[in-house]
N, C-alpha and C positions, 0 to 999 in steps of 0.2 A: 426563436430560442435565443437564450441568453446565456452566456458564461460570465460565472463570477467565481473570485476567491475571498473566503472569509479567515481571520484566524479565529482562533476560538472564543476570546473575549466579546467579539461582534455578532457573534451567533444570539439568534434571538430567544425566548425563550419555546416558539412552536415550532422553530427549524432543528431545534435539537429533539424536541418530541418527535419531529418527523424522519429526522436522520436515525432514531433508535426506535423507531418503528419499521421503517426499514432495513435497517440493520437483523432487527429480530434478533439480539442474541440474548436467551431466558434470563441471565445473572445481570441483564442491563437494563431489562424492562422497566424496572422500578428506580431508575437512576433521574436522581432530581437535577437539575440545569446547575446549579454550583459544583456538584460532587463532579457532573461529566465537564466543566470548565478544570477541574484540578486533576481530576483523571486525564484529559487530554491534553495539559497546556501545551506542550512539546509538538502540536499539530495545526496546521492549516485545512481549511476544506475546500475543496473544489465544486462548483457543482453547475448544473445546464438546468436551465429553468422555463419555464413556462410566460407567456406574454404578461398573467397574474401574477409572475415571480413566485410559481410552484415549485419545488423542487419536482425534475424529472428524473435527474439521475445527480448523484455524489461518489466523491474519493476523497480519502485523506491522506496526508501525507504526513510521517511521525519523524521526527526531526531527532529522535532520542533513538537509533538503531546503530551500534555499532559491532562491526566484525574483527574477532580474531581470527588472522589466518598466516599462519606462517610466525607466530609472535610477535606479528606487527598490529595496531589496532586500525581498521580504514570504518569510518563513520557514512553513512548514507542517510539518504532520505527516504525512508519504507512506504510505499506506493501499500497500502491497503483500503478495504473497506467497499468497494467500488459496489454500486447496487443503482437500479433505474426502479424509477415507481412500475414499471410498466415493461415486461420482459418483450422482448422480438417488435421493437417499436423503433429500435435504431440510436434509441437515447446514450444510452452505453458508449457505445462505437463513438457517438458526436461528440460525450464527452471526454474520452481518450484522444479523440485530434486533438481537441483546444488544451487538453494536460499538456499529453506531449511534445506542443508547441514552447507550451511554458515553458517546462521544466528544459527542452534545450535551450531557448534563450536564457532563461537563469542559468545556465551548464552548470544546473544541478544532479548529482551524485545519485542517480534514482533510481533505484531496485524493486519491485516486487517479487510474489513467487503464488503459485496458484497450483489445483491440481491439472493431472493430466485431461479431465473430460470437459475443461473449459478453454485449453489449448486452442482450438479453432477458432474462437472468438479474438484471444490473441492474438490469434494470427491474422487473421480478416482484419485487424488493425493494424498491422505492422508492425508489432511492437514485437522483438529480437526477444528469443526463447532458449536458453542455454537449457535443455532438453537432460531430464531427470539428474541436474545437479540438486536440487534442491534439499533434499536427503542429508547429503554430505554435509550442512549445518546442524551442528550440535545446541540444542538448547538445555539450559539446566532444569532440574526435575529434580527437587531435594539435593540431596547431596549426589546426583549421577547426571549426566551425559545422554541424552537422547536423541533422537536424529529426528530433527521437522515432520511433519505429516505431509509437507509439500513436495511435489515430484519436482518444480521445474521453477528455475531464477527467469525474472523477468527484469528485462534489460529497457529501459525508457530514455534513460540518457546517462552513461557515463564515457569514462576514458576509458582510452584502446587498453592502456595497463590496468585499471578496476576489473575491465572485463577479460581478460586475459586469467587474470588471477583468479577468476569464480570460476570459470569455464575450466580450470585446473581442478577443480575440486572432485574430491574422489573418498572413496570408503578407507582409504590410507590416509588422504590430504582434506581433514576436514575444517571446517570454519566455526568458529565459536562465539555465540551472539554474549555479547557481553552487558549487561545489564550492571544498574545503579543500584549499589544498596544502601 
């Protein structure tokens, strides 16, 4: 098995068919390799491969995530996306080592957030679980205020004060994703 990172420009045109086949999300099925080069630019991909350079499993990382919290703006790298061709194979897990090798030697700023019923997996990786803050991020919704569908921040590498400050986060002390318009 092999680990590699792409940015999005180097992505081929059947590694993008394959990563949104995987993905499986209905509104992307139909996404042609330009649109998701300009949809994604703000991303790198990670992924663990096969001896053929199959993909086995992929994660991205969105470069374009930043948080208000407290009226301060702190910017991360958003760990989503993560899927293996092939469920309870171990690919997943392999490729969470070599991410989160990465992204601490780049002592990159790297958050995720997941729900509660894939927490174990999580955890079987070692990846640090600040345990139903996830909520207490607000995202906009028209013109209101809604709180994540995610139960739980995932912590892959940052500073002792980034994770101080989310681990603070509460139905009082919420965080607000702030987006480009």
């Amino acid at each position: 098995m092999k680990y590699q990172i792409k940015e999005v420009q180097e992505l081929t045109e059947a590694e993008i068919e394959h990563i949104l086949q995987l993905w499986d999300v209905s509104e992307w099925n139909t996404m042609k390799s330009t649109y998701f080069r300009m949809f994604f630019k703000d991303s790198e991909f990670h992924f663990l491969l096969d001896a053929r350079e199959s993909i086995l499993a992929v994660i991205r990382i969105n470069f374009d995530f930043t948080l208000q919290i407290s009226g301060e703006h702190y910017s991360f790298a958003e760990i989503v996306g993560l899927i293996a061709s092939h469920q309870r194979k171990g690919y997943g897990a392999e490729l969470m080592k070599h991410f989160k090798e990465n992204v601490t030697q780049r002592n990159l700023e790297a958050i995720g957030f997941c729900h509660s019923d894939v927490r174990p997996f999580y955890e079987k990786c070692n990846i640090e679980i600040l345990y139903d803050k996830g909520g207490a991020i607000k995202e906009r919704a028209g013109s209101e205020w809604v709180s994540s569908d995610d139960d739980d921040i995932l912590i892959f590498h940052t500073s002792k004060e980034r994770k101080e400050l989310l681990n603070q986060l509460n139905a009082q002390n919420n965080a607000y994703l702030i987006t480009k318009e």
